[in-house]
VOPAGU-2260 file (C-alpha; in pm, 1 decimal, decimal comma):
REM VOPAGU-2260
SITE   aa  ch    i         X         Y         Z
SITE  UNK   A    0     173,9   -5098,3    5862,8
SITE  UNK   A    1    -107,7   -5011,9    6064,4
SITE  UNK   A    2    -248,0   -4714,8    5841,5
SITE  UNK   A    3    -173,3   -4951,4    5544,8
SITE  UNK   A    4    -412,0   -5206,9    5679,4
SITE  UNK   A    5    -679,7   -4940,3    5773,1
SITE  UNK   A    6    -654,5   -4773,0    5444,4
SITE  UNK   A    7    -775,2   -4434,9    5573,1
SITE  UNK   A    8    -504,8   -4206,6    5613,2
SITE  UNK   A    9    -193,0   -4150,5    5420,6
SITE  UNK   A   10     123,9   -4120,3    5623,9
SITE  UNK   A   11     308,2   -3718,8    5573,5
SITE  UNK   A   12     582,6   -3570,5    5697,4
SITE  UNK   A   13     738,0   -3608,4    6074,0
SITE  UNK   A   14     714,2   -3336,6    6262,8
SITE  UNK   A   15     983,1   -3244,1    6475,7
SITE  UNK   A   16     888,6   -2915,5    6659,5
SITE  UNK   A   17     563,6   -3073,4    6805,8
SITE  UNK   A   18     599,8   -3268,0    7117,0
SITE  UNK   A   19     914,0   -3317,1    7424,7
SITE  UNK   A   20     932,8   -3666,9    7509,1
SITE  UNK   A   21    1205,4   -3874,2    7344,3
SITE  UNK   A   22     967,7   -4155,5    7306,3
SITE  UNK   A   23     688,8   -4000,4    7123,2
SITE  UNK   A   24     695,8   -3855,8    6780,6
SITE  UNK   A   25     465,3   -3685,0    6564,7
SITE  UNK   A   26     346,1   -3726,7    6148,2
SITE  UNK   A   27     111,5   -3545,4    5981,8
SITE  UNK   A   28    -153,5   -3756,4    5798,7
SITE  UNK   A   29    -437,5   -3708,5    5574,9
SITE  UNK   A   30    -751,6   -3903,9    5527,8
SITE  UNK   A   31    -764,4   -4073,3    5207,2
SITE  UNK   A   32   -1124,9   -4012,1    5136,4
SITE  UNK   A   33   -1148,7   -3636,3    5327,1
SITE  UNK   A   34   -1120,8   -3397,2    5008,7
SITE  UNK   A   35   -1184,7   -3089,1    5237,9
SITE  UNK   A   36    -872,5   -3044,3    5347,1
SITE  UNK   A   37    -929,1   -3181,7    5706,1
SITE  UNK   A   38    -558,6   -3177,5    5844,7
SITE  UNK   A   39    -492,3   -3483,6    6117,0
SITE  UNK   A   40    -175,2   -3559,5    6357,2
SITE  UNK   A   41     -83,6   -3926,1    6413,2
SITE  UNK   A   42     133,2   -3979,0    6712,1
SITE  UNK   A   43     381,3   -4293,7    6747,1
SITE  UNK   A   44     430,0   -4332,5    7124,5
SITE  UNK   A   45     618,4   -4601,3    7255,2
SITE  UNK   A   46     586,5   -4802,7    7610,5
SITE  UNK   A   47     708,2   -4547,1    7936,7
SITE  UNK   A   48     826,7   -4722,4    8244,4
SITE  UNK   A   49     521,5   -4636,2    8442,8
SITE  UNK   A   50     304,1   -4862,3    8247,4
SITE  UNK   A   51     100,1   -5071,4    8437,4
SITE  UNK   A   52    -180,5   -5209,9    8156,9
SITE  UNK   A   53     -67,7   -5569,6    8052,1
SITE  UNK   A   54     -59,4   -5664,9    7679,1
SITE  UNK   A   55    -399,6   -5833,3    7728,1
SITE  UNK   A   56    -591,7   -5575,3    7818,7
SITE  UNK   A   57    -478,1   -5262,0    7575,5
SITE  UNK   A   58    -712,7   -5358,2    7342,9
SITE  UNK   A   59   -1001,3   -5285,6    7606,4
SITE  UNK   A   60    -825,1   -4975,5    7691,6
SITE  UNK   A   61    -774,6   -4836,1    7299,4
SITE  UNK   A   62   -1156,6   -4904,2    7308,2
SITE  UNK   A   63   -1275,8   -4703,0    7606,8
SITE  UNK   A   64   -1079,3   -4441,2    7515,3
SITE  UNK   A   65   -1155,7   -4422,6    7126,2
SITE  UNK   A   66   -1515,2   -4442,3    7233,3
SITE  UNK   A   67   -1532,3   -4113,3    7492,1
SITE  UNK   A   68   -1749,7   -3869,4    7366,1
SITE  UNK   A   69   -1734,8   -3499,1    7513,2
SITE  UNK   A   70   -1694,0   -3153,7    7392,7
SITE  UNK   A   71   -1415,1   -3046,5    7629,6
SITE  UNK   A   72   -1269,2   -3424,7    7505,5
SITE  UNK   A   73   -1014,9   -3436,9    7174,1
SITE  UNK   A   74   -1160,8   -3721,3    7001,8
SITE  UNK   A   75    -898,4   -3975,0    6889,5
SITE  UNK   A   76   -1004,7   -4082,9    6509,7
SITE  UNK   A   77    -736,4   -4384,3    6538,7
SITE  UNK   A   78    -572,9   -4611,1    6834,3
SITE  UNK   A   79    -410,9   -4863,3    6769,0
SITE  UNK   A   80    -182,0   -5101,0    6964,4
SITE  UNK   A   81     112,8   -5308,2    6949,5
SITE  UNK   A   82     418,6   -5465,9    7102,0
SITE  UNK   A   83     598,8   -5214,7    7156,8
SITE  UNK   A   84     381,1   -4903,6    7175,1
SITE  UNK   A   85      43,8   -4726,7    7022,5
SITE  UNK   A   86     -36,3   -4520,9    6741,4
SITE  UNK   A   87    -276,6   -4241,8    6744,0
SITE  UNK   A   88    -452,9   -4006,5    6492,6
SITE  UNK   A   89    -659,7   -3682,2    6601,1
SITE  UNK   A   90    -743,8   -3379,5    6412,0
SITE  UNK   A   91    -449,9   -3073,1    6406,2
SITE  UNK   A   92    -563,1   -2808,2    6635,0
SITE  UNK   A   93    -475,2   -2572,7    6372,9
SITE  UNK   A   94    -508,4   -2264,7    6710,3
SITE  UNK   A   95    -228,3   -2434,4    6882,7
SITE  UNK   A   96    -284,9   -2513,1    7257,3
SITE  UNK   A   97    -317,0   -2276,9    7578,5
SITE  UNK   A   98      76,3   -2257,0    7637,2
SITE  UNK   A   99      95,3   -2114,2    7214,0
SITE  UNK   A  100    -181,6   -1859,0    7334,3
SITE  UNK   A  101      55,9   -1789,6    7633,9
SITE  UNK   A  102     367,9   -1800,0    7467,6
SITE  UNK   A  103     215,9   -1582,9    7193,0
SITE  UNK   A  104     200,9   -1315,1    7467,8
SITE  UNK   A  105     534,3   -1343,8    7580,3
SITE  UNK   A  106     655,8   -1305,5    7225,3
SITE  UNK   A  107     472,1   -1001,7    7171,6
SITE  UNK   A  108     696,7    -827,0    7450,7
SITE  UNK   A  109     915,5    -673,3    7181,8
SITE  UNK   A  110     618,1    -573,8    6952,5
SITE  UNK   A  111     459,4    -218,0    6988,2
SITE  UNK   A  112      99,4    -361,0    6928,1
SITE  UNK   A  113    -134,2    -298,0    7176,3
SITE  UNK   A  114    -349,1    -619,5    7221,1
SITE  UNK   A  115    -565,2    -757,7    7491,6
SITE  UNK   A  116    -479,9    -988,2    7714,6
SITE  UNK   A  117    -709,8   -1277,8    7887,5
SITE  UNK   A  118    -988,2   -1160,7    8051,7
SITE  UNK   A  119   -1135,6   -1266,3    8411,8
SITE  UNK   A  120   -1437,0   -1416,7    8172,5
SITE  UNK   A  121   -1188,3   -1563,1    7996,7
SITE  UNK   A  122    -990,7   -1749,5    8233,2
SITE  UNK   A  123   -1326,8   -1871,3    8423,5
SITE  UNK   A  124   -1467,3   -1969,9    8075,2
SITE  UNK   A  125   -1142,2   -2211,0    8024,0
SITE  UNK   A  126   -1124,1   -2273,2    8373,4
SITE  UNK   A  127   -1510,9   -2453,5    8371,8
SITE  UNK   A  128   -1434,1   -2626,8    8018,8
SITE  UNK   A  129   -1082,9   -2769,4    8185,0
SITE  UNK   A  130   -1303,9   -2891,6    8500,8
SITE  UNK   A  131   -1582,3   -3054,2    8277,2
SITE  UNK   A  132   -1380,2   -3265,2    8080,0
SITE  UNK   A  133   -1191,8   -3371,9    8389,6
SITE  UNK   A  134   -1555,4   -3438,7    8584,3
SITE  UNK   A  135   -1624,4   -3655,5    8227,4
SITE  UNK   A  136   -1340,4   -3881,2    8285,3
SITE  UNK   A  137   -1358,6   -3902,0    8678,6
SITE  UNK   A  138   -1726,6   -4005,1    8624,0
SITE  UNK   A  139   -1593,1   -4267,3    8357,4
SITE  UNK   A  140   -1343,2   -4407,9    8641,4
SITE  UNK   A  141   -1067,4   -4228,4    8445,5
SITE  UNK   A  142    -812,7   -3969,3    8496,5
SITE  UNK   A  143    -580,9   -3724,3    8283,4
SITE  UNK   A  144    -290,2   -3785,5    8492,5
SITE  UNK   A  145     -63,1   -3548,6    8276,1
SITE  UNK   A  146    -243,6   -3228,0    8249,5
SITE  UNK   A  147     -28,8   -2891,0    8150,7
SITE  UNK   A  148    -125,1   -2590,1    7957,9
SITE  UNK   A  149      73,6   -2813,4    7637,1
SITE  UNK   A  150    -210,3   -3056,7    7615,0
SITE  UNK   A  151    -537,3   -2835,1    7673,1
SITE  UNK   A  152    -589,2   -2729,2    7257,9
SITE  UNK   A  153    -789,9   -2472,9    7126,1
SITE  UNK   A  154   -1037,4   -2627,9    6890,8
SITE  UNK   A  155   -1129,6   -2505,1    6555,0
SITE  UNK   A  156   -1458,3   -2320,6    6691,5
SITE  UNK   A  157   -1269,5   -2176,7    6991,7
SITE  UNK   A  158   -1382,6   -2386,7    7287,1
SITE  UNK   A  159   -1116,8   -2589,6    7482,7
SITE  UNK   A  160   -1047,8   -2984,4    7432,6
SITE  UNK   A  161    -820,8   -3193,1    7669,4
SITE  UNK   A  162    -562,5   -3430,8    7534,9
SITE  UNK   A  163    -311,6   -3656,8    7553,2
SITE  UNK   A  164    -555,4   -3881,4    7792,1
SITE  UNK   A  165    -354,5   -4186,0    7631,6
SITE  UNK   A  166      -4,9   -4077,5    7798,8
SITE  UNK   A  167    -138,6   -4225,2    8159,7
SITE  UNK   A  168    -192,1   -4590,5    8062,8
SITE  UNK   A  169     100,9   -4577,7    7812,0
SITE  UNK   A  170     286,4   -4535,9    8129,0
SITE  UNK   A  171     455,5   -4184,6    8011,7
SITE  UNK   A  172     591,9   -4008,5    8278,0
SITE  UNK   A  173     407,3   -3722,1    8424,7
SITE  UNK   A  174     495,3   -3325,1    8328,7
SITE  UNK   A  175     523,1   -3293,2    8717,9
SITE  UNK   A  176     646,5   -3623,5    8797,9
SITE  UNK   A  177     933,6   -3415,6    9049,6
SITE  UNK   A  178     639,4   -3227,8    9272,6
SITE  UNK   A  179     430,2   -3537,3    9263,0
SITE  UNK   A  180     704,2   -3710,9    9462,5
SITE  UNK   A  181     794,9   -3475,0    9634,7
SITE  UNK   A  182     450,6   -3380,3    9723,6
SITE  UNK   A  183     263,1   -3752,7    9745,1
SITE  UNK   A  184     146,0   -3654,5   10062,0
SITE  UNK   A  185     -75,8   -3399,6    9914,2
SITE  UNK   A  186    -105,9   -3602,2    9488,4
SITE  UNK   A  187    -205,7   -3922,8    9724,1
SITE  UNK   A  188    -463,5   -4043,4    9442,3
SITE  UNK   A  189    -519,4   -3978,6    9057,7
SITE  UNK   A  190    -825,4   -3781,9    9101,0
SITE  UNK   A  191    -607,1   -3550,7    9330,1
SITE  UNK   A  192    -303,1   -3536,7    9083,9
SITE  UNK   A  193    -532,5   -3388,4    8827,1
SITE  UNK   A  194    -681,5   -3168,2    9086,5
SITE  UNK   A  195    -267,8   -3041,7    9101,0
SITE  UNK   A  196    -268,3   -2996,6    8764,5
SITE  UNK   A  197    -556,9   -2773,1    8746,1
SITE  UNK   A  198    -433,8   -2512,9    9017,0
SITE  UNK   A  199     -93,0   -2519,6    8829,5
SITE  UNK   A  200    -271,0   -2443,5    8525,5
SITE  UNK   A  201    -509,6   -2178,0    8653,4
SITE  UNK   A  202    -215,7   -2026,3    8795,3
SITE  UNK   A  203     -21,4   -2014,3    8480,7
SITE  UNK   A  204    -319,9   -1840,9    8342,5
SITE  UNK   A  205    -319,3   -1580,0    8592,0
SITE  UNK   A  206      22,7   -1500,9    8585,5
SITE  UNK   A  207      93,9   -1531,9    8214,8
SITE  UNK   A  208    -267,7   -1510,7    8031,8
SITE  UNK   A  209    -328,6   -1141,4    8256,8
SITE  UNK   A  210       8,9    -998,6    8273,9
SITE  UNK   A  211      36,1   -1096,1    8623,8
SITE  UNK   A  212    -233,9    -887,3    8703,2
SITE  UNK   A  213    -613,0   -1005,8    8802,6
SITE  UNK   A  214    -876,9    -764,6    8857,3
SITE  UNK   A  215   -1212,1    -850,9    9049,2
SITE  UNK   A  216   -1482,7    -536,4    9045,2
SITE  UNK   A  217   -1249,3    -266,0    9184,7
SITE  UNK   A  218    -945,1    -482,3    9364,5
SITE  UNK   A  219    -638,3    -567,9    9120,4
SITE  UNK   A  220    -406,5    -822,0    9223,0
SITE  UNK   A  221     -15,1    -767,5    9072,1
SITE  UNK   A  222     242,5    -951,5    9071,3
SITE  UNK   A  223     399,6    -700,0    9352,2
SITE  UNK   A  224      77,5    -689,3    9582,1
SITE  UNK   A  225       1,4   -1079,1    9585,3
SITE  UNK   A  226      76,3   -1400,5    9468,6
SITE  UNK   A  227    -123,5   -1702,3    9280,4
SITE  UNK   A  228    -247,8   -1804,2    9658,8
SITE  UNK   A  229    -411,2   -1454,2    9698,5
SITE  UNK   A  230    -556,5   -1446,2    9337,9
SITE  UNK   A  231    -697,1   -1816,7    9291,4
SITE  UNK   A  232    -895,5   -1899,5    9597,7
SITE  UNK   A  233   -1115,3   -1582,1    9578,1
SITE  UNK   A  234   -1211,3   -1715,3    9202,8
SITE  UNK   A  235   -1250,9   -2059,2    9289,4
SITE  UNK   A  236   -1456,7   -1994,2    9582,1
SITE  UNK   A  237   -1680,4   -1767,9    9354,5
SITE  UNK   A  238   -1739,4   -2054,2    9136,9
SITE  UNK   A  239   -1709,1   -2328,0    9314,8
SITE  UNK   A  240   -1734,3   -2274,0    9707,6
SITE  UNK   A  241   -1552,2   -2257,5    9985,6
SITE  UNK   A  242   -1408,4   -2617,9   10008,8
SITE  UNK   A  243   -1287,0   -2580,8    9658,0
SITE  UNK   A  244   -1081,2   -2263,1    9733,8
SITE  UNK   A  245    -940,0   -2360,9    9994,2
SITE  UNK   A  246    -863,0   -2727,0    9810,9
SITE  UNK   A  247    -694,8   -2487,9    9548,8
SITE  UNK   A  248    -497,1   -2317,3    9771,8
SITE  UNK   A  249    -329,1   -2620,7    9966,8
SITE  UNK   A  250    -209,0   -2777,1    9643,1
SITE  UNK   A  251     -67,5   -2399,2    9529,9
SITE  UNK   A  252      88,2   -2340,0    9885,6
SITE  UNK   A  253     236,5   -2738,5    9919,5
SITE  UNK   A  254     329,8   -2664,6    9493,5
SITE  UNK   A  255     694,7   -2567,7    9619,9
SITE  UNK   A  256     942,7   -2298,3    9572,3
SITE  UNK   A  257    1028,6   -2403,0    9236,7
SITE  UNK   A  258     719,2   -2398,8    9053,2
SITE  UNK   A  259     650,4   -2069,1    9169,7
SITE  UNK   A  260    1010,7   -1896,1    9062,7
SITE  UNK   A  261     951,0   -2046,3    8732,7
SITE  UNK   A  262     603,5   -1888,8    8705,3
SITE  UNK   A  263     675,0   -1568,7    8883,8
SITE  UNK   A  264     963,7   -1540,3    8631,1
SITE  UNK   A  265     728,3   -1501,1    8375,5
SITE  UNK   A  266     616,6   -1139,7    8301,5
SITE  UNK   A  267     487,3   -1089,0    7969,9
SITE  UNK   A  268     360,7    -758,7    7802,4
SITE  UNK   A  269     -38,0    -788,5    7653,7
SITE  UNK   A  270       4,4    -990,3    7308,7
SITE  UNK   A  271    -224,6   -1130,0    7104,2
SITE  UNK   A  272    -457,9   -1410,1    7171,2
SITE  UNK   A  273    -724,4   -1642,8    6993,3
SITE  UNK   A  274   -1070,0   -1556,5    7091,1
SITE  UNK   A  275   -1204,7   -1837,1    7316,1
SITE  UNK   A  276   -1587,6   -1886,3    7288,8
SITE  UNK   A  277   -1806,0   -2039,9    7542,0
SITE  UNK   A  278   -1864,0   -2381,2    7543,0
């Protein structure tokens, strides 16, 4: 009903391997008047229990966010609200997201071609494009709320885009809903649950994007001579200072037994990943 009435796109096929959450499923879509070829997502997400936006004021709130302009930003083409839940149309990040580039390493285990992993420029390239568009939305009185290597795409031209901005006032339950209890002490505001969800990215990156292995002029760091706490705060004070590093490496420390087993689980061979310009 709603792309009938906007007369833009034309509804495709679901797709069932894109996405996790039970409540949120995926179509492709093209635009009616686009004879390029320009391949689009729309996104049917219904209501979470953490919802906190009454019915009178989505329509403000599909605004705002329909309206944010910014590079490291995924522009939404189409939001749309109802009763029961909103639908959304973006363009198909045809290179896949950060966890594809790092699960396209870990695939490559088994494969006897010898391809380069992230680089230190790399990681500190994505690492200032993830921090930019989270400064954009702070600075709007926003927050991500729900960021994970699964919603930080790849963009056509290589730089890095942050979505899935909609799944906080949809009231979607947060990819690390567990720590953030566990750990409210520490995730005591939204600016500071993004904050987690930075270090847990950057740390995914330097565990899984550099073979476990981060090298700094002539010191390398493996996963059998130090841990995400030893690698992250000397990068992070490089870039950012001292207050950031150490910032970093209270929400890494306080991130729990669990988080790290899974990530220290993960020891992929050099595979092949998409170049990443600079933004």
């Amino acid at each position: 009903m709603v792309l009938r009435s906007e007369n833009q796109y034309s509804l495709g096929d679901l797709q069932p391997t894109i996405g996790w959450r039970p409540n949120k499923h995926y179509y492709s879509v093209n635009k009616i008047s686009d004879t390029g070829g320009d391949k689009c997502i729309l996104s049917w997400t219904q209501y979470g229990g953490d919802r906190t936006v009454p019915d009178k004021h989505m329509s403000c709130v599909v605004q705002m966010l329909t309206s944010l302009q910014h590079p490291c930003i995924a522009p939404i083409r189409l939001f749309h609200s109802t009763d029961l839940g909103c639908v959304k149309v973006q363009s198909l990040a045809t290179r896949g997201s950060l966890r594809d580039v790092l699960d396209a390493s870990k695939q490559s285990a088994d494969s006897s071609d010898a391809c380069a992993v992230l680089s230190r420029e790399s990681i500190v390239n994505i690492a200032l494009q993830i921090l930019r568009g989270l400064e954009f939305l702070h600075s709007k009185g926003l927050c991500h709320g729900h960021l994970h290597t699964g919603n930080i795409l790849i963009s056509s031209s290589g730089s890095i885009q942050l979505s899935d901005i909609d799944n906080y006032p949809l009231g979607l339950s947060s990819f690390y809903r567990p720590y953030l209890i566990q750990y409210r002490a520490v995730c005591s505001s939204l600016e500071t649950i993004d904050v987690f969800g930075f270090g847990l990215v950057l740390w995914e990156l330097c565990r899984r994007g550099s073979n476990g292995s981060f090298c700094d002029n002539s010191t390398e760091v493996t996963s059998s001579s130090g841990s995400a706490c030893d690698i992250l705060p000397p990068l992070l004070s490089r870039l950012f200072g001292r207050r950031s590093a150490g910032v970093a490496r209270i929400h890494l420390v306080t991130a729990g037994p669990a988080i790290k087993s899974s990530l220290c689980q993960v020891s992929p061979k050099p595979g092949p990943v998409p170049r990443l310009c600079p933004a």
